[in-house]
Structures are given as C-alpha cells and as structure tokens.
C-alpha positions as CSV (number, residue, x, y, z in Angstrom):
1,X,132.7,113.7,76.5
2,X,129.3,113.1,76.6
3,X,127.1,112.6,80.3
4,X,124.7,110.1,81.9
5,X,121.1,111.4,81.8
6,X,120.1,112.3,85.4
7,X,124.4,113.4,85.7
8,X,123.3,116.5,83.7
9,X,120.7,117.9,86.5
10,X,124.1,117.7,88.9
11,X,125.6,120.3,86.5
12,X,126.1,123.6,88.2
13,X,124.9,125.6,85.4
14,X,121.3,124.0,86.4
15,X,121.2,124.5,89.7
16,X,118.6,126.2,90.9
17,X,116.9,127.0,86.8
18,X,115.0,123.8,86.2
19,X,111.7,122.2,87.8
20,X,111.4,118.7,87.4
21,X,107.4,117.8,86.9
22,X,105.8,114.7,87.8
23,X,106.3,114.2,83.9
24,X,109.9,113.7,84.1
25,X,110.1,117.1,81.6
26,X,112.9,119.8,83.1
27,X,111.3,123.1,82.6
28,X,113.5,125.7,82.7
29,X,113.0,128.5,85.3
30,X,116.5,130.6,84.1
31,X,117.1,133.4,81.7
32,X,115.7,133.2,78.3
33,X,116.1,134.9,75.0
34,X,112.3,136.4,75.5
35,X,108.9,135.6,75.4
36,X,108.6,131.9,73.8
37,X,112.2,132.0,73.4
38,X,114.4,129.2,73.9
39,X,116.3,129.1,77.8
40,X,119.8,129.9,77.6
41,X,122.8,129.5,79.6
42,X,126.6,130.6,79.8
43,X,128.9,128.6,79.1
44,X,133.1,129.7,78.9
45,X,131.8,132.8,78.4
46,X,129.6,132.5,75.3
47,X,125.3,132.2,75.6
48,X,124.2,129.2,74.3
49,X,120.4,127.5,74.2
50,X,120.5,125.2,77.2
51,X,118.6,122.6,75.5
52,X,121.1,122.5,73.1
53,X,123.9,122.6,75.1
54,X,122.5,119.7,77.3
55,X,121.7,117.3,74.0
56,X,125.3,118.0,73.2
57,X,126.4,116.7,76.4
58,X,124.5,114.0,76.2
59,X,124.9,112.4,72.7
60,X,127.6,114.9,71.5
61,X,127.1,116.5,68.4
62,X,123.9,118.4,67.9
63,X,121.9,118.0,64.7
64,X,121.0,121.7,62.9
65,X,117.3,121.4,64.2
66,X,116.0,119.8,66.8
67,X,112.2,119.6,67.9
68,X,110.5,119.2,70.9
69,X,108.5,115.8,71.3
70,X,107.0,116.6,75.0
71,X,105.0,119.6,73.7
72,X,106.3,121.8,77.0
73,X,107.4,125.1,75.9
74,X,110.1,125.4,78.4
75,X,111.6,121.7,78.8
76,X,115.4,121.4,78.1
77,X,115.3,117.7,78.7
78,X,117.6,116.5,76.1
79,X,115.6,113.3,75.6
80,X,112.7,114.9,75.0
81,X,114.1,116.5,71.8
82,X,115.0,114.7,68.3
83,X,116.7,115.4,65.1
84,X,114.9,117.3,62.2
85,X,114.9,114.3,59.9
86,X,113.0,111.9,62.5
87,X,110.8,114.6,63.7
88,X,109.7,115.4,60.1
89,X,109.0,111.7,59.2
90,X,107.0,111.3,62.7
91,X,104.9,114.8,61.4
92,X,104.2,113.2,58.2
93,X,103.0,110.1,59.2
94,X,99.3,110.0,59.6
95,X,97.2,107.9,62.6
96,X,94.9,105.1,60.8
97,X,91.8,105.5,62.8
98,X,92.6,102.5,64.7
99,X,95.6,104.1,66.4
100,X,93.8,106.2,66.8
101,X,90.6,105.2,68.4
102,X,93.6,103.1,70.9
103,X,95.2,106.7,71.7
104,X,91.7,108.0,72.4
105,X,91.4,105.0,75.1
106,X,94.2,105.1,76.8
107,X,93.9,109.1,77.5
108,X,90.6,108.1,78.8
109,X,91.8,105.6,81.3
110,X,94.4,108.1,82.6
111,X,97.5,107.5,79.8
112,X,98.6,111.3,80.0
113,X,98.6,113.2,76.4
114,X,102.5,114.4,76.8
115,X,103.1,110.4,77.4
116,X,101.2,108.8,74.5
117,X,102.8,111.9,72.1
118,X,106.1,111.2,73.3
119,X,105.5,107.0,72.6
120,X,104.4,108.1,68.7
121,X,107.0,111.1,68.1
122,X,104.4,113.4,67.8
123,X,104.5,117.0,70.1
124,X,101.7,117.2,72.5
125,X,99.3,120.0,71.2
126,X,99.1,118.1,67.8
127,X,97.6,114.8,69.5
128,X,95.6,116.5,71.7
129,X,93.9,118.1,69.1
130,X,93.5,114.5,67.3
131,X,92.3,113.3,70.9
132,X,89.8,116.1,71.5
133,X,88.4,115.6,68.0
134,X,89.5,118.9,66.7
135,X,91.5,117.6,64.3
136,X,90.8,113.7,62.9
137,X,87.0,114.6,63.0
138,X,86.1,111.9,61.1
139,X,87.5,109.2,64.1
C-alpha cells in the first residue's frame, strides 16, 4: 500500500529526524550510515535507507538507483528523487544557450537554483556551476 505525500511526515519513524526547509526538501536529522552517507531507519527490525524506504511507500516499488534531483545531501523527500534511466537522460541532455541565458534570468530575479534544477531534472550543484559560469563558459 502505497501513502499520500505529506501522510509520510505523520509516520512515526520520522518523528522528530527530518527538518522541513522553506524549500519543501525533508533533510534528515537521524542516524546515518556515515559521513555523506545515506539516512537510515529501522524498519521490522532490518536498517534500511530512509529515502528509499519512503519512495517505496510512496510509489511502491523502488527502481535499483535512484538520484537526487534537489542537490541536498541529506533530503529523503521521495519526490525529490527519480529513477536511474530518467536521471541519466536529464544528465545527458545539454542546455542550448538559450535555456540557458533564461535559467541565468530567472536565478537573477530570485527563482532559487534547487527550484529551477528540480523544473529541468538536473541536481543542483551541476546548474549552479552552469549559472555561475563555471561550467557553460561560452554562455
């Protein structure tokens, strides 16, 4: 059985191991498998990756990768993660410098970077390197 959306913040496993930012990402504040390592949670008795278990719960099965689109290290939002095959086609595709020189204006008018990397499937630090100019130098 899968769950609404904000139902899975009720869950008790949650309670009190996730922030919810002005973002709408649900960083989690819990036990984790180590530095940079994914959050993790018990369930029946066995230790699972909580933004695993909470995309199961969601949409019900789990692909065998799944990659954050938000760019925030520690969000187990399970909207905020996708499949490997979609993921990889969004990394391959390249910005023309049109969309790009649109991103560029819509950061500057306040569009925030995780919101504009989340709109083209692309993870946060990647388009704010494009945005910066750090990467795309020749936009």
């Amino acid at each position: 059985m899968t769950l609404a959306l904000n139902a899975l913040l009720d869950l008790p496993e949650l309670h009190g191991r996730v922030s919810v930012t002005v973002t709408g990402c649900w960083l989690w504040i819990g036990a984790s498998t180590g530095v940079g390592a994914r959050a993790v949670l018990k369930v029946q008795g066995r230790t699972v990756c909580a933004h695993r278990e909470l995309y199961r719960r969601l949409y019900g099965e789990v692909p065998r990768r799944l990659y954050n689109t938000c760019g925030a290290e520690r969000c187990i939002r399970p909207d905020h993660f996708r499949a490997e095959q979609r993921y990889a086609e969004a990394r391959q595709r390249k910005l023309s410098p049109d969309q790009l020189r649109d991103l560029r204006a819509r950061w500057k008018e306040g569009a925030t970077i995780a919101e504009l990397a989340r709109e083209i499937g692309w993870n946060d630090a990647n388009l704010g390197l494009a945005l910066k100019g750090l990467s795309y130098k020749d936009v």
